[in-house]
C-alpha positions in Angstrom: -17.5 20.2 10.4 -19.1 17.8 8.0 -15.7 17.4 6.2 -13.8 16.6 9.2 -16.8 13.9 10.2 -16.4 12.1 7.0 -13.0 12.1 6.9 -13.1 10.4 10.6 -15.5 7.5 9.2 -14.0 7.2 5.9 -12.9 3.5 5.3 -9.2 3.9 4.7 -6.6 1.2 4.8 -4.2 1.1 8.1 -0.6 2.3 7.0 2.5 1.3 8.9 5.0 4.0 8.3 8.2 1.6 9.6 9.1 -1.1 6.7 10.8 -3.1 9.3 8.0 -3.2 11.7 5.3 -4.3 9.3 7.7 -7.0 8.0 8.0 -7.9 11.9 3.9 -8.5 11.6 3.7 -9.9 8.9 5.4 -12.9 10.1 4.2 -13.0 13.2 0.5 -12.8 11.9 1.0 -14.9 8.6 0.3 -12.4 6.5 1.3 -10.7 3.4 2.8 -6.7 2.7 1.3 -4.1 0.3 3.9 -1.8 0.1 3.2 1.5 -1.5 6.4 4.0 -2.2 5.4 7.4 -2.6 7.3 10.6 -3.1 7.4 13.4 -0.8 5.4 16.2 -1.7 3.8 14.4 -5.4 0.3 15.6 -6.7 0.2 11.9 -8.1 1.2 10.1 -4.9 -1.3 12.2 -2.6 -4.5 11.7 -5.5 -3.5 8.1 -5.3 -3.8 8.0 -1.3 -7.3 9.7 -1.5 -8.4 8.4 -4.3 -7.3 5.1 -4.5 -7.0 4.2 -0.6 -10.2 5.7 1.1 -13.5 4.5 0.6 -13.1 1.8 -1.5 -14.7 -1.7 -2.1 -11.7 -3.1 -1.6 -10.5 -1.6 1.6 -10.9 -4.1 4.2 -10.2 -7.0 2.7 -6.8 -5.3 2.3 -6.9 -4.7 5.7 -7.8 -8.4 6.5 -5.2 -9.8 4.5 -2.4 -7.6 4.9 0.0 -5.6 6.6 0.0 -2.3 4.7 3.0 0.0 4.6 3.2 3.6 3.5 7.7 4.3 2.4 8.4 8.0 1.4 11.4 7.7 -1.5 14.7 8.8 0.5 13.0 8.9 3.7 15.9 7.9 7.1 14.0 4.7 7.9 14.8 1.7 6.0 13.3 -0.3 3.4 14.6 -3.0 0.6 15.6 -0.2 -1.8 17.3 -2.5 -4.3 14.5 -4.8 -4.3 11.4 -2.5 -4.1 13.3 -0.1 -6.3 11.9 2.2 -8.6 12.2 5.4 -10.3 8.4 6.2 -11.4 6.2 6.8 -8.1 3.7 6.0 -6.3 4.8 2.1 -7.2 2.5 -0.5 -5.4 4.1 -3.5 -4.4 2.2 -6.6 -3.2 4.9 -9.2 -1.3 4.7 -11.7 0.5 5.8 -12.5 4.2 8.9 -13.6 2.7 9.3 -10.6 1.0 8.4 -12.6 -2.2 6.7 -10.7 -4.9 3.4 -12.2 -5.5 2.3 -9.9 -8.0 4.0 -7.1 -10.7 4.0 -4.3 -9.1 2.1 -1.1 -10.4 4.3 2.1 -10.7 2.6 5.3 -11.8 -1.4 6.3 -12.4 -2.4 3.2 -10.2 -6.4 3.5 -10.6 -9.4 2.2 -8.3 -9.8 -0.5 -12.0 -6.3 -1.9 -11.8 -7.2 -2.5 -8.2 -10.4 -3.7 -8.9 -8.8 -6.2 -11.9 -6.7 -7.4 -9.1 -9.3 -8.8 -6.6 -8.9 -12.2 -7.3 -4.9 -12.4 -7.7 -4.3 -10.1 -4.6 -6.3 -12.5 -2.2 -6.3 -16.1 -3.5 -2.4 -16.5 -4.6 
């Protein structure tokens, strides 16, 4: 019971699972994309969603600032394979509404410190 509580009030960012409809808010609200790419059933890409995307400092500003979206490699729905494309996963891409990058992307162990490093490039490009 207490696990299920936590979990319910854990900070976590708010994923879009469409590409094409986060894009759609992002213009319309002026804001920027944090796309992560994840493979379906990876140890790495699940430690990276709990670890790395619940609970953090860091969380809502992300929220604030932009429109997250979750993309499982090979998945039906669409995405901008050739430009967000990648062949080490989970791969972090910050973009923005343009689809612009505005920062490398991270591909691989992304860690709560390369997140942290980012703070000031992520929010004040």
């Amino acid at each position: 019971m207490f696990l299920l509580f936590t979990t319910l009030n854990a900070n976590h960012i708010n994923w879009y699972g469409d590409y094409d409809k986060a894009h759609q808010k992002a213009l319309k609200e002026d804001k920027s994309l944090m796309v992560l790419l994840i493979q379906k059933d990876s140890k790495e890409s699940k430690r990276v969603l709990k670890d790395i995307f619940i609970n953090q400092a860091y969380i809502d500003k992300i929220n604030k600032e932009y429109i997250s979206v979750i993309v499982t490699y090979n998945q039906k729905q669409s995405y901008p394979i050739e430009m967000l494309y990648t062949d080490i996963f989970p791969a972090l891409f910050f973009l923005d509404k343009h689809e612009l990058f505005i920062y490398e992307p991270f591909r691989g162990d992304i860690t709560k410190e390369m997140m942290e490093s980012l703070k000031w490039k992520i929010f004040y490009y």
